[in-house]
Backbone as CSV, one residue per row, in Angstrom:
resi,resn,N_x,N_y,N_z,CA_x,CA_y,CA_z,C_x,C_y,C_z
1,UNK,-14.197,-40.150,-5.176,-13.854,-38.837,-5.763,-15.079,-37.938,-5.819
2,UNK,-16.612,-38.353,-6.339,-17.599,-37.779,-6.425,-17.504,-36.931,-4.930
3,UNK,-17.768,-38.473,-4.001,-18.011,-37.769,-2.584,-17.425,-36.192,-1.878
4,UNK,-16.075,-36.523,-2.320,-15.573,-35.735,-1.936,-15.809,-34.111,-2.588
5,UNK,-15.975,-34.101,-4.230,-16.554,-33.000,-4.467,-17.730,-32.444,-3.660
6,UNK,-18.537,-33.633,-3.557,-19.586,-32.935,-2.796,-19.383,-31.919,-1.519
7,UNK,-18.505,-33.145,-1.024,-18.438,-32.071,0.621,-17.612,-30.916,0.320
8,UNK,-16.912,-31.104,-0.652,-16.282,-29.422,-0.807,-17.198,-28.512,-1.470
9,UNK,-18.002,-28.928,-1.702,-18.960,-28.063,-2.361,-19.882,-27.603,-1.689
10,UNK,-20.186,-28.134,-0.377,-20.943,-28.314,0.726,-20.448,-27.243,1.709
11,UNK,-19.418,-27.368,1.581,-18.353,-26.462,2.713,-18.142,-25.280,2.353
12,UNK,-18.043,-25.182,0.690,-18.182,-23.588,-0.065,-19.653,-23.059,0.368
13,UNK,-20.768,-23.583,0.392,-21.794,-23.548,0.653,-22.101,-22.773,1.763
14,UNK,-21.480,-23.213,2.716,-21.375,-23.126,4.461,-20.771,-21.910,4.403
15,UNK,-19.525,-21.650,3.582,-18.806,-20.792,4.103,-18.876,-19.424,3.744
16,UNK,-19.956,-19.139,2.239,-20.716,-18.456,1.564,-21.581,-18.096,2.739
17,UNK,-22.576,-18.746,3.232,-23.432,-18.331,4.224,-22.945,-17.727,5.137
18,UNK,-21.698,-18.285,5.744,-21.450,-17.754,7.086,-20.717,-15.764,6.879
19,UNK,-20.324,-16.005,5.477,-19.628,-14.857,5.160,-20.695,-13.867,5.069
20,UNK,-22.095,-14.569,4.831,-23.244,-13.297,4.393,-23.706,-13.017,5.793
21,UNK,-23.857,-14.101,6.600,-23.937,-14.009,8.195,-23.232,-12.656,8.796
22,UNK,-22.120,-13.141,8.413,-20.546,-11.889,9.379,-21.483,-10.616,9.021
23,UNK,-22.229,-10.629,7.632,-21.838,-9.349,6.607,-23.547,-8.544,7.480
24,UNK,-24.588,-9.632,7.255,-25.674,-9.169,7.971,-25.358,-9.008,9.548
25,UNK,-24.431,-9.459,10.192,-24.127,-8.869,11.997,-23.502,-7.735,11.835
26,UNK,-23.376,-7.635,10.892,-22.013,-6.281,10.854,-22.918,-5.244,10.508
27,UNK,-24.091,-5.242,9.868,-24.852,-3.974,9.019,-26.101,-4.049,9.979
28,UNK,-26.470,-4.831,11.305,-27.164,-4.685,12.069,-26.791,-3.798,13.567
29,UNK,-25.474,-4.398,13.660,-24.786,-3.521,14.158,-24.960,-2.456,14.393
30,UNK,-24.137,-1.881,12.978,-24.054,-0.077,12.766,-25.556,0.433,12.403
31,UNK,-26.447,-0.247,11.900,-27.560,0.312,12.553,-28.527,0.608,13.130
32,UNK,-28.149,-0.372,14.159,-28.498,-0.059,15.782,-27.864,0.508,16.351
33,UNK,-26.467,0.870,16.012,-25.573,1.829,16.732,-26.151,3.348,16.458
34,UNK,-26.215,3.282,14.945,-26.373,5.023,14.169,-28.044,5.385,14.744
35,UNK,-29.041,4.443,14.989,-30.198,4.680,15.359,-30.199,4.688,16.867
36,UNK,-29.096,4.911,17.479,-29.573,5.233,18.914,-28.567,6.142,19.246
37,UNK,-28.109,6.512,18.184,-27.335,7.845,17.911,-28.104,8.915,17.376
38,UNK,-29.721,8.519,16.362,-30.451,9.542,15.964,-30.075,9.829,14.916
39,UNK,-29.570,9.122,13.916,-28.200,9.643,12.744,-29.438,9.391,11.728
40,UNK,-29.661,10.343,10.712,-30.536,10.052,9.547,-29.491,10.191,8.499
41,UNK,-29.720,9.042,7.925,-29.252,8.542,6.740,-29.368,8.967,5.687
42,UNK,-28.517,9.499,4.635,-29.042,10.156,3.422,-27.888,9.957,1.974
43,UNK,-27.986,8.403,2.274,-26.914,7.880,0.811,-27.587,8.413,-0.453
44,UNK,-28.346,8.862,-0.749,-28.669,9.418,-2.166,-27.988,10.724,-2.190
45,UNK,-27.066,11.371,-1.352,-26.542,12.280,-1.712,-25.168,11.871,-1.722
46,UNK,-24.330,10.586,-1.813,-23.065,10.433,-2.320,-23.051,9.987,-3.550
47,UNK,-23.602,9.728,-4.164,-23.313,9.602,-5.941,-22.607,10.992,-6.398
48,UNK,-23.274,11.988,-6.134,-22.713,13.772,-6.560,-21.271,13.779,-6.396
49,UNK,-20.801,13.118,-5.366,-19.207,13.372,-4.994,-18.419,12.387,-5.487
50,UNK,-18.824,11.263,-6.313,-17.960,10.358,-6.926,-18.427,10.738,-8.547
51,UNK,-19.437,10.776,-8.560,-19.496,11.367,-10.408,-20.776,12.262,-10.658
52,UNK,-20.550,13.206,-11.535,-21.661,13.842,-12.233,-21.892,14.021,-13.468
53,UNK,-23.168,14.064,-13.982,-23.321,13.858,-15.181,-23.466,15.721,-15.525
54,UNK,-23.158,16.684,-16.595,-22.686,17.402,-17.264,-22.834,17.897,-18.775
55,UNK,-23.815,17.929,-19.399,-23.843,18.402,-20.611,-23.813,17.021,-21.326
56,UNK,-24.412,15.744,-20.913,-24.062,14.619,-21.092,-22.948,13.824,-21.199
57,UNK,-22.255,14.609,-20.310,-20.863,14.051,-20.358,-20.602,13.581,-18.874
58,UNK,-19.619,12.337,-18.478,-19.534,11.952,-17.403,-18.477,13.066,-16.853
59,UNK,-18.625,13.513,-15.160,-17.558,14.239,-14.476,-17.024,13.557,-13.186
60,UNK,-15.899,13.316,-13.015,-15.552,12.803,-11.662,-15.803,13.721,-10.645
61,UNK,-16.458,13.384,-9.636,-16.463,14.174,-8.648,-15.286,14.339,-7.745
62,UNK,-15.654,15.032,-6.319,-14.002,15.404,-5.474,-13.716,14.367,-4.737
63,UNK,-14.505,13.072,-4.567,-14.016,11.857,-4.209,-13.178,11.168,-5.215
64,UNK,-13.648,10.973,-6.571,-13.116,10.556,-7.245,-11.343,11.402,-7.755
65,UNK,-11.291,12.452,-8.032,-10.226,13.793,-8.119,-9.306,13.639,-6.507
66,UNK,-9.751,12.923,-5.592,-9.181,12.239,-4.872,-8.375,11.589,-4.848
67,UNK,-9.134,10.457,-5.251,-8.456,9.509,-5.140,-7.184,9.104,-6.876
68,UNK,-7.440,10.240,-7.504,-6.205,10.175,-8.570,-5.297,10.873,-7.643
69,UNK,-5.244,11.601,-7.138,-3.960,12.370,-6.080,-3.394,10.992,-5.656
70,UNK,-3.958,10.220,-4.455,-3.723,9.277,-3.603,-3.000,8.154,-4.637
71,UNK,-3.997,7.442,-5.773,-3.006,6.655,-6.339,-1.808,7.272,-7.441
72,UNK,-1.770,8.821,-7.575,-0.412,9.518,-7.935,0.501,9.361,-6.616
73,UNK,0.224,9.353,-5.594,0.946,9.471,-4.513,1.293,8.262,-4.484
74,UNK,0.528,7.457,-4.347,1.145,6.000,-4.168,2.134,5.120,-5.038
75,UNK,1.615,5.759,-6.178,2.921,4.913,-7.149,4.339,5.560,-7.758
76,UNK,4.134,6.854,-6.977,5.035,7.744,-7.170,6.144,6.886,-5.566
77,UNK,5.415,6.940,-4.827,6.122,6.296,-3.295,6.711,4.830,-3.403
78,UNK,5.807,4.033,-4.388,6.009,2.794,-4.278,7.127,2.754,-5.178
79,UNK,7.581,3.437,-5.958,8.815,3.765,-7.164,10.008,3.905,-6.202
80,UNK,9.630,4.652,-5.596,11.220,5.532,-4.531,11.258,4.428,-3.217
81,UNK,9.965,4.155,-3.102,10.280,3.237,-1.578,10.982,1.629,-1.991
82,UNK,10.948,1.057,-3.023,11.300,0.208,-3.961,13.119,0.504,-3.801
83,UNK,13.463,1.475,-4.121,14.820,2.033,-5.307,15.361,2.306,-3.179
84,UNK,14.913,3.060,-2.156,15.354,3.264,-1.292,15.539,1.666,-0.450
85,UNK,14.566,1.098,-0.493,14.695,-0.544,0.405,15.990,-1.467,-0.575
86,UNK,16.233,-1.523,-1.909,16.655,-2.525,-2.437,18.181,-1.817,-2.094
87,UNK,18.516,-0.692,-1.968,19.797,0.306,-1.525,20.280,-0.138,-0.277
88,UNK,18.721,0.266,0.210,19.663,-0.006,1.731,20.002,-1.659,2.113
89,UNK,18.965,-2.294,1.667,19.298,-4.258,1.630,20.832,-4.190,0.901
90,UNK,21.286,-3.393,0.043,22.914,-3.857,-0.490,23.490,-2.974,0.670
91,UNK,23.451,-2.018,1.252,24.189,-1.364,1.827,24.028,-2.161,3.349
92,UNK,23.269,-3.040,4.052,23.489,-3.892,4.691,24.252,-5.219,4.378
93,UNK,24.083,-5.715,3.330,24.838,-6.931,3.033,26.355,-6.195,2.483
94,UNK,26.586,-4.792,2.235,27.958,-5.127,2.600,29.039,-5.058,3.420
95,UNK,30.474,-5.248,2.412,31.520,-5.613,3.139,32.307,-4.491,4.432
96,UNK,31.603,-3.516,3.617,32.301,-1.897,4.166,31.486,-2.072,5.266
97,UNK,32.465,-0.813,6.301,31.598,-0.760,7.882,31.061,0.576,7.434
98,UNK,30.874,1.892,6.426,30.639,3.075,6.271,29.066,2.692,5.730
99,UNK,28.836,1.901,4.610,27.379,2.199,4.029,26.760,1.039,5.169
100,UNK,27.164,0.341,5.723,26.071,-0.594,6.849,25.867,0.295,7.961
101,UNK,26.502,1.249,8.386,26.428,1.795,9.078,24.956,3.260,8.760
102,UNK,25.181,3.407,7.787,24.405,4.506,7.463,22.961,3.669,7.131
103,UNK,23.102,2.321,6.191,21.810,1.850,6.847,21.098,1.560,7.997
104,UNK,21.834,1.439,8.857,21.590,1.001,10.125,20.585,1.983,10.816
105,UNK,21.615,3.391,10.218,20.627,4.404,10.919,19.663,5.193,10.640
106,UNK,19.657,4.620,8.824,18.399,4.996,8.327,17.347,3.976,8.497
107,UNK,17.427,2.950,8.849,16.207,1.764,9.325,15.628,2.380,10.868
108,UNK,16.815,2.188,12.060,16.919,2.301,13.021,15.906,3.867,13.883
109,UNK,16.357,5.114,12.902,15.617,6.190,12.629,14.173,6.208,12.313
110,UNK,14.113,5.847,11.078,12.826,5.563,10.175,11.881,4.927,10.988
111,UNK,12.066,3.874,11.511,11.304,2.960,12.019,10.888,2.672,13.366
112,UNK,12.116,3.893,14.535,11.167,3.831,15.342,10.519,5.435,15.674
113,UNK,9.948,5.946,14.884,9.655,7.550,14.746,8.014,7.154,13.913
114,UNK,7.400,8.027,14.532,5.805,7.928,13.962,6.248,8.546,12.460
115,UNK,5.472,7.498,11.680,5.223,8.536,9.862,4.778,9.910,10.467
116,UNK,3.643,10.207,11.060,2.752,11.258,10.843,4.030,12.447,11.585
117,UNK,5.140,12.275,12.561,6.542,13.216,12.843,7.107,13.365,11.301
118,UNK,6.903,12.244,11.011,8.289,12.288,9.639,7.888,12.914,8.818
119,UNK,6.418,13.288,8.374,5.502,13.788,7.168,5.913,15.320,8.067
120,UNK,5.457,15.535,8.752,5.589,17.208,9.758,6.964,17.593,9.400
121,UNK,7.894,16.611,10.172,9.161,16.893,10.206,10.120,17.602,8.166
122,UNK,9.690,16.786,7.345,9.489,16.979,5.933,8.836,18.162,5.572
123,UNK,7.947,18.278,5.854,7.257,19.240,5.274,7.571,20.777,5.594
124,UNK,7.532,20.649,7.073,7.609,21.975,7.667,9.172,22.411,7.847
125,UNK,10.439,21.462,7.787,11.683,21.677,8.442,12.218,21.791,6.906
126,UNK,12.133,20.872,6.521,13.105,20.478,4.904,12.591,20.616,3.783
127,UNK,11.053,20.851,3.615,10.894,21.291,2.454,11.084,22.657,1.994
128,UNK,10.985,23.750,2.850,11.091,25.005,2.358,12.903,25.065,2.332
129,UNK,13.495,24.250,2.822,14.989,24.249,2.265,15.487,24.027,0.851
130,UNK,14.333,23.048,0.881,14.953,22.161,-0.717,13.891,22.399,-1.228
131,UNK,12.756,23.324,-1.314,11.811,24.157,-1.963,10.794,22.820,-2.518
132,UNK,10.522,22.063,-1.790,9.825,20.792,-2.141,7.972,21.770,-1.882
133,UNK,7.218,20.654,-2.804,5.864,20.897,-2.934,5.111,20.071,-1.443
134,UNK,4.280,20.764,-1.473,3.560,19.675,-0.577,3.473,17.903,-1.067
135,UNK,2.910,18.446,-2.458,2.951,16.768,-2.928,4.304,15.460,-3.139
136,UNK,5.508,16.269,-3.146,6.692,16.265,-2.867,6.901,15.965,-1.734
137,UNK,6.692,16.724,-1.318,7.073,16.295,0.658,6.866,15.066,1.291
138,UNK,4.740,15.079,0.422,4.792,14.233,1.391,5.328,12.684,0.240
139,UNK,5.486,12.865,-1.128,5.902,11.096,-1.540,7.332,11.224,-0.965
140,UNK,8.059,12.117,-0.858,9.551,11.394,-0.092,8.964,11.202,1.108
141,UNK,8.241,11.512,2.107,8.249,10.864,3.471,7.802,9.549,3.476
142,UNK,6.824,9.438,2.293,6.454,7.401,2.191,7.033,7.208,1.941
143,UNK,7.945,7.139,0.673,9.135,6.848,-0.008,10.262,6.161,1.467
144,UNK,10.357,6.783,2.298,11.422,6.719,3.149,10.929,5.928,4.266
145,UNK,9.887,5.755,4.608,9.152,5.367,5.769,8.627,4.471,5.314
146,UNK,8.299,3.771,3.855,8.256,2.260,3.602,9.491,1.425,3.192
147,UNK,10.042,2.575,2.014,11.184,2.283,1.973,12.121,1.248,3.429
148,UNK,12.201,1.625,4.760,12.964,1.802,5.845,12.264,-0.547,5.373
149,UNK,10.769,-0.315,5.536,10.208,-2.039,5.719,10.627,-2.411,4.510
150,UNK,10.774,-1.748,3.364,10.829,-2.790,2.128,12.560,-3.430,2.459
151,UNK,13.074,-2.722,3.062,14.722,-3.091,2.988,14.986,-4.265,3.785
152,UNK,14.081,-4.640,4.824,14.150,-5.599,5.452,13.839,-7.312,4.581
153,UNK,12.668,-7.095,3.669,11.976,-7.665,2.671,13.402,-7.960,1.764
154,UNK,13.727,-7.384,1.492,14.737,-7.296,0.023,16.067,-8.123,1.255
155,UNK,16.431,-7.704,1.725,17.443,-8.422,2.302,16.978,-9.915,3.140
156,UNK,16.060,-10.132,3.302,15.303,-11.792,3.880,15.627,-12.227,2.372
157,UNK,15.027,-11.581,1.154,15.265,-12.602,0.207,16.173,-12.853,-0.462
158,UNK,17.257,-11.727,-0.232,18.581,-11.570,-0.872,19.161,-12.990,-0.015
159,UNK,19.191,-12.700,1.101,19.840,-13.877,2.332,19.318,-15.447,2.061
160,UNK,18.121,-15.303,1.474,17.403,-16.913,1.626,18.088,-17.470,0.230
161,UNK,18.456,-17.276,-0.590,19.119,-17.696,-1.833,20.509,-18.571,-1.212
162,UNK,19.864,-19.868,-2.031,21.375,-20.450,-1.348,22.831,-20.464,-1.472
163,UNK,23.253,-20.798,-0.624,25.035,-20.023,-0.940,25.573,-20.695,-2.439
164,UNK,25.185,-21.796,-2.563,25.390,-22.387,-4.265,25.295,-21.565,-5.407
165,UNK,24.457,-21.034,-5.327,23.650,-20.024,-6.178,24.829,-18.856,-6.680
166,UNK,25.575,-18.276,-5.696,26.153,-17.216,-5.869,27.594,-18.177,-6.326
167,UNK,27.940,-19.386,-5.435,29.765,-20.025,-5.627,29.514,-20.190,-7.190
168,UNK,28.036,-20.477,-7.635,28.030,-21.116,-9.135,28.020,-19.512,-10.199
169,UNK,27.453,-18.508,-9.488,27.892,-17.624,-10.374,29.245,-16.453,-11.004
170,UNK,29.760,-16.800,-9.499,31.491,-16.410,-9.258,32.333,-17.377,-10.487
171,UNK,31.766,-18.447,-9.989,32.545,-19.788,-10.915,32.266,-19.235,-12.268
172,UNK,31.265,-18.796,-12.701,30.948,-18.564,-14.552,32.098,-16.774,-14.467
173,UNK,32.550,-16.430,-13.736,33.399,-14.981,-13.827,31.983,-13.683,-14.108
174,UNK,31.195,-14.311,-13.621,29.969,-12.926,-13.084,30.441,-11.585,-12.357
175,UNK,30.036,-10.813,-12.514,30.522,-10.079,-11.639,29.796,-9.758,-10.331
176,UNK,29.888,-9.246,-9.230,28.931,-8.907,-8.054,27.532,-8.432,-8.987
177,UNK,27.729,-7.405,-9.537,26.346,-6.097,-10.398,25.970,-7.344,-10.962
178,UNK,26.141,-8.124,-11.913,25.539,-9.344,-12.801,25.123,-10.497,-11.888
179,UNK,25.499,-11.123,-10.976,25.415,-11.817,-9.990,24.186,-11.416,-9.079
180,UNK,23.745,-10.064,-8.768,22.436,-9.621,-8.041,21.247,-9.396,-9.644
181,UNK,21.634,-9.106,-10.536,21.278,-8.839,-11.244,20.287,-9.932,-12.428
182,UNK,21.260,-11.002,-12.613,21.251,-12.182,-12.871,20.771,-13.097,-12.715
183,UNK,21.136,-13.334,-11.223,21.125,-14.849,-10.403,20.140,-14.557,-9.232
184,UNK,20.775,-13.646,-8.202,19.796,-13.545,-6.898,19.009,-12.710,-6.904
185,UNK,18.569,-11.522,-7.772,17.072,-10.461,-7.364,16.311,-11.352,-8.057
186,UNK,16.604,-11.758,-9.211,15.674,-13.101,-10.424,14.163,-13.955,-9.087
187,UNK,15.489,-14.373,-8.512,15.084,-15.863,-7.535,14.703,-14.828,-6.370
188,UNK,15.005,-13.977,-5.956,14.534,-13.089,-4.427,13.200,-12.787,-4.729
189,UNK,12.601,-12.320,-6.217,11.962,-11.432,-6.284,10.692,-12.325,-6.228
190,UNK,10.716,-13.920,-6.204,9.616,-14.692,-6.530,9.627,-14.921,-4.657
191,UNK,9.956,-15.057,-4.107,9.786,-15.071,-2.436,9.507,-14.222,-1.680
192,UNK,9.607,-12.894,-2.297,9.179,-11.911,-1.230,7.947,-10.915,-2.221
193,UNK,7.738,-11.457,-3.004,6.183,-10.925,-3.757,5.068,-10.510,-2.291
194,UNK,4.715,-11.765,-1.914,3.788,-11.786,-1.244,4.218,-10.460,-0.092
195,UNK,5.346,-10.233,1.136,5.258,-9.225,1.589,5.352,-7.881,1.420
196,UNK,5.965,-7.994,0.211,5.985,-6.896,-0.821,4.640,-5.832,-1.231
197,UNK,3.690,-7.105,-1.515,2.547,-6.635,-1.598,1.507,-5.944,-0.285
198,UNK,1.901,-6.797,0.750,1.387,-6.247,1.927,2.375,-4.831,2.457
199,UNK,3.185,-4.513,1.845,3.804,-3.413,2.044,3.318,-2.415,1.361
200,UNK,3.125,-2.709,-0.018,2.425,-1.605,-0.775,0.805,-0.748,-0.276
201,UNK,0.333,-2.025,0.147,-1.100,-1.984,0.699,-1.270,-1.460,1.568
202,UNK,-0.456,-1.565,2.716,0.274,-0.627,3.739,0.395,0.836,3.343
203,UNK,1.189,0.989,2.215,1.447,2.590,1.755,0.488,2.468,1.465
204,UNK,-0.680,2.401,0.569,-2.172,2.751,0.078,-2.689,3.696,1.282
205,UNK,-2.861,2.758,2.809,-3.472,3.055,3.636,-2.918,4.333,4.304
206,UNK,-1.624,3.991,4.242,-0.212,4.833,5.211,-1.022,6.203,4.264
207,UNK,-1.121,6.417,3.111,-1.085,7.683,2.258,-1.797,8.990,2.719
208,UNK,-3.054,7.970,3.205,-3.910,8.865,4.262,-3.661,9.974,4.883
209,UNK,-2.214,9.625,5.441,-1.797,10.748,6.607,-1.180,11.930,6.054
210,UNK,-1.186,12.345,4.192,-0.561,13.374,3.940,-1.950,14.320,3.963
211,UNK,-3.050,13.910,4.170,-4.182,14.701,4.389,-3.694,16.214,5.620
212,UNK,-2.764,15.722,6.342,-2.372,16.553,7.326,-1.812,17.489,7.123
213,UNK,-1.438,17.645,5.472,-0.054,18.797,5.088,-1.214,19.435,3.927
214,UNK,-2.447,19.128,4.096,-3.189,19.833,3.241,-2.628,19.199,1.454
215,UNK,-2.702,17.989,1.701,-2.724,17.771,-0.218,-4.230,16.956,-0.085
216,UNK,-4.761,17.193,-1.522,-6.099,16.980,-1.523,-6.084,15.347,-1.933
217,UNK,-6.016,14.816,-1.168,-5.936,13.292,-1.791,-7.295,12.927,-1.439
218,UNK,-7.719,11.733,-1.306,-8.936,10.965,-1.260,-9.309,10.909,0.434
219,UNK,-8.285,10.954,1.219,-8.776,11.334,2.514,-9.392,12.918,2.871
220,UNK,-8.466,13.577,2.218,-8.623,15.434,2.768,-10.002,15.453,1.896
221,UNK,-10.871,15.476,0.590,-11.084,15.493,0.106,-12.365,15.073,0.633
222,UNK,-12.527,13.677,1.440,-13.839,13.352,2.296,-13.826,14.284,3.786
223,UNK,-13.147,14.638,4.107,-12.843,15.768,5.324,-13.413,16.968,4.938
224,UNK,-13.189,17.384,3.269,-13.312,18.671,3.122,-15.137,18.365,2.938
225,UNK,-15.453,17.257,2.626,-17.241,16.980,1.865,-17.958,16.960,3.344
226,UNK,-17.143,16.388,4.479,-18.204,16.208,5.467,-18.292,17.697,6.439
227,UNK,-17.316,18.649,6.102,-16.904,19.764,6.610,-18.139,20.534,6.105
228,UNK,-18.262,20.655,4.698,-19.676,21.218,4.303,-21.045,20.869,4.651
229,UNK,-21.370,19.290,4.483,-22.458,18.806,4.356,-22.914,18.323,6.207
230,UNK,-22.364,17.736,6.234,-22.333,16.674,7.689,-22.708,15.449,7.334
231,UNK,-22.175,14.898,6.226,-22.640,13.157,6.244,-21.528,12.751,6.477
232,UNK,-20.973,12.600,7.480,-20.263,11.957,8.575,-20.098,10.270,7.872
233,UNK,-21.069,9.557,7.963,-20.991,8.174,8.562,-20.339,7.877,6.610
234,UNK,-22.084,8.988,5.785,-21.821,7.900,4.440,-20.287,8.031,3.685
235,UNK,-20.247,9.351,4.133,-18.961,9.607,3.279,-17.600,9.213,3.518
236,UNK,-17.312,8.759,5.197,-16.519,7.856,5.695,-16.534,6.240,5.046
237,UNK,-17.736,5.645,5.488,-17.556,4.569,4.730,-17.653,4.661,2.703
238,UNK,-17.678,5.811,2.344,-17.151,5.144,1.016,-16.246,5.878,0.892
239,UNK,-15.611,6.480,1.359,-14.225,6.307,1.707,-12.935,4.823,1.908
240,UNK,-13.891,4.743,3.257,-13.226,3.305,3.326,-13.146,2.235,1.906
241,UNK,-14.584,2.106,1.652,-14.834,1.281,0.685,-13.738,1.332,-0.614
242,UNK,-13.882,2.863,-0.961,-13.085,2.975,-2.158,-11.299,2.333,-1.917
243,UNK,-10.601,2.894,-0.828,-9.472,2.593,-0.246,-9.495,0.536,-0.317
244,UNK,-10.930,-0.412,0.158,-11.214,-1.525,0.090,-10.516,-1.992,-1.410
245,UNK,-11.607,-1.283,-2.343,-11.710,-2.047,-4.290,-9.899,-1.814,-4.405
246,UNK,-9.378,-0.476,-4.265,-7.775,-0.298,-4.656,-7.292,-1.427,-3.949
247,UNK,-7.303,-1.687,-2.444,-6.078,-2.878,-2.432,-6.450,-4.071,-2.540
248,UNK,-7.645,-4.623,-2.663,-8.164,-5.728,-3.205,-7.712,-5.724,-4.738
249,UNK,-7.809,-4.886,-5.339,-7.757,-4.788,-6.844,-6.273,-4.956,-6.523
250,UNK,-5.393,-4.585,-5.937,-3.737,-4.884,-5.955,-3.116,-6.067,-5.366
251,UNK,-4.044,-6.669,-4.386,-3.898,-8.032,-3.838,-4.251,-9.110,-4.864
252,UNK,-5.248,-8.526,-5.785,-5.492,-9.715,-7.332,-4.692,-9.596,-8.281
253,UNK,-3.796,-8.487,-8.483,-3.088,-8.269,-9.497,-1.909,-8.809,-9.231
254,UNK,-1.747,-8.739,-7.715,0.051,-9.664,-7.296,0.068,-10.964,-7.371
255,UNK,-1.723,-11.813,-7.003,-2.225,-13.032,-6.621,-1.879,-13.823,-8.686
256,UNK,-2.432,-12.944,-9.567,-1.915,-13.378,-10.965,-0.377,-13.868,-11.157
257,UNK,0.262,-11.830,-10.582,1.636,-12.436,-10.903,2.264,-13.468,-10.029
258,UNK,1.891,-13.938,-9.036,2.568,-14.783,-8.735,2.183,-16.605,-8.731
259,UNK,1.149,-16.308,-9.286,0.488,-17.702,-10.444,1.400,-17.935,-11.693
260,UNK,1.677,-16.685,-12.500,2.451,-16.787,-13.502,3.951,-17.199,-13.264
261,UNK,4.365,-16.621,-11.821,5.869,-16.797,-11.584,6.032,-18.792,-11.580
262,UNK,4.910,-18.971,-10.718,4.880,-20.576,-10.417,4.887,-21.309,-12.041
263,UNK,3.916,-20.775,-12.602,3.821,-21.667,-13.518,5.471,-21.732,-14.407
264,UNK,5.950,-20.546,-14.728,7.243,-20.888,-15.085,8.725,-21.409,-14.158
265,UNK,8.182,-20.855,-13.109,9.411,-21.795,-12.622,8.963,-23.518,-12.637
């Protein structure tokens, strides 16, 4: 038993190194790339755009005022893309040929059409109909365009529930609404966590592209900083970076709940 701690401890060891390895090829890389590009470096001027200090008071900067747009956008999307996928997963599993049909062609639509048409198409065609905001525009186009993947998700786990499951809840005089409600979203919802989450993470990234309709999210926002300044490289990568901590920080928060789901089932 000792032994064996060891070598796993040995192997964490190894694998610590090799990760600082990846991390030093990767930052030798880019700058040997940026130095034979001539690129002078000047990270002491991105602190200003994530916070400033003010009369001794802390201020978020327009990176930070960013990225509250982006995660308003996102959990505003992840609400509707949620409520649109779990719709259309019942409107595929049912009996009628009218609502399978209309899912069909809202998946079928959705999914093979670029987001960045569907955000245009929204914005510029249907929002001045239905007098929608830009910020509007663009959470129904995620809304609808994750929505289209979450429905696939919701119906794998609706389907994987075994047929017992439902004969035993008919048998107690459940009704269908109490029966999804009850018995199979309960048990669906612990199996499809995990792609669920890679869907959300997805919209995080997907969100990016409402930069195009002019809302100031955390992408437009580093567009508008390098438009003034020209720090190109730094303000891209903490960009990236910041976009990194959010879905890491949401990949640990699903990685809990679904520690907690185990432990009670």
């Amino acid at each position: 038993m000792g032994s064996r701690a060891v070598k796993i401890k040995r192997s964490n060891i190894v694998d610590i190194f090799k990760f600082l390895a990846a991390l030093a090829a990767l930052a030798w890389l880019i700058t040997r790339g940026t130095s034979r590009l001539g690129y002078n470096w000047q990270w002491y001027q991105v602190p200003q755009y994530l916070f400033t200090i003010k009369a001794g008071k802390w201020m978020a900067g327009p990176l930070m005022d960013g990225l509250l747009v982006t995660l308003k956008i996102t959990a505003w999307s992840l609400i509707f893309s949620m409520v649109f996928g779990l719709t259309a997963a019942l409107m595929r599993l049912s009996d009628a040929f009218m609502p399978r049909a209309i899912a069909r062609l809202y998946l079928e639509l959705i999914r093979n059409t670029p987001l960045l048409v569907q955000i245009f198409f929204l914005y510029f065609v249907l929002a001045p109909i239905l007098d929608l905001s830009r910020f509007n525009a663009a959470v129904l186009a995620l809304s609808l365009f994750e929505g289209a993947y979450a429905s696939e998700i919701f119906r794998a786990g609706i389907v994987s529930i075994h047929r017992g499951q439902w004969e035993a809840a008919y048998s107690l005089g459940l009704s269908t609404f109490h029966t999804y409600t009850r018995i199979v979203l309960p048990q669906a919802i612990r199996r499809i966590l995990p792609p669920l989450t890679g869907q959300a993470i997805s919209l995080i990234k997907d969100s990016a592209l409402v930069s195009t309709i002019a809302v100031y999210d955390l992408t437009m926002e580093g567009r508008s900083i390098i438009a003034d300044t020209f720090l190109t490289f730094e303000i891209w990568f903490t960009v990236a970076a910041i976009y990194l901590v959010v879905t890491l920080a949401m990949s640990l928060a699903v990685g809990l709940m679904e520690n907690r789901f185990a432990i009670r089932s």
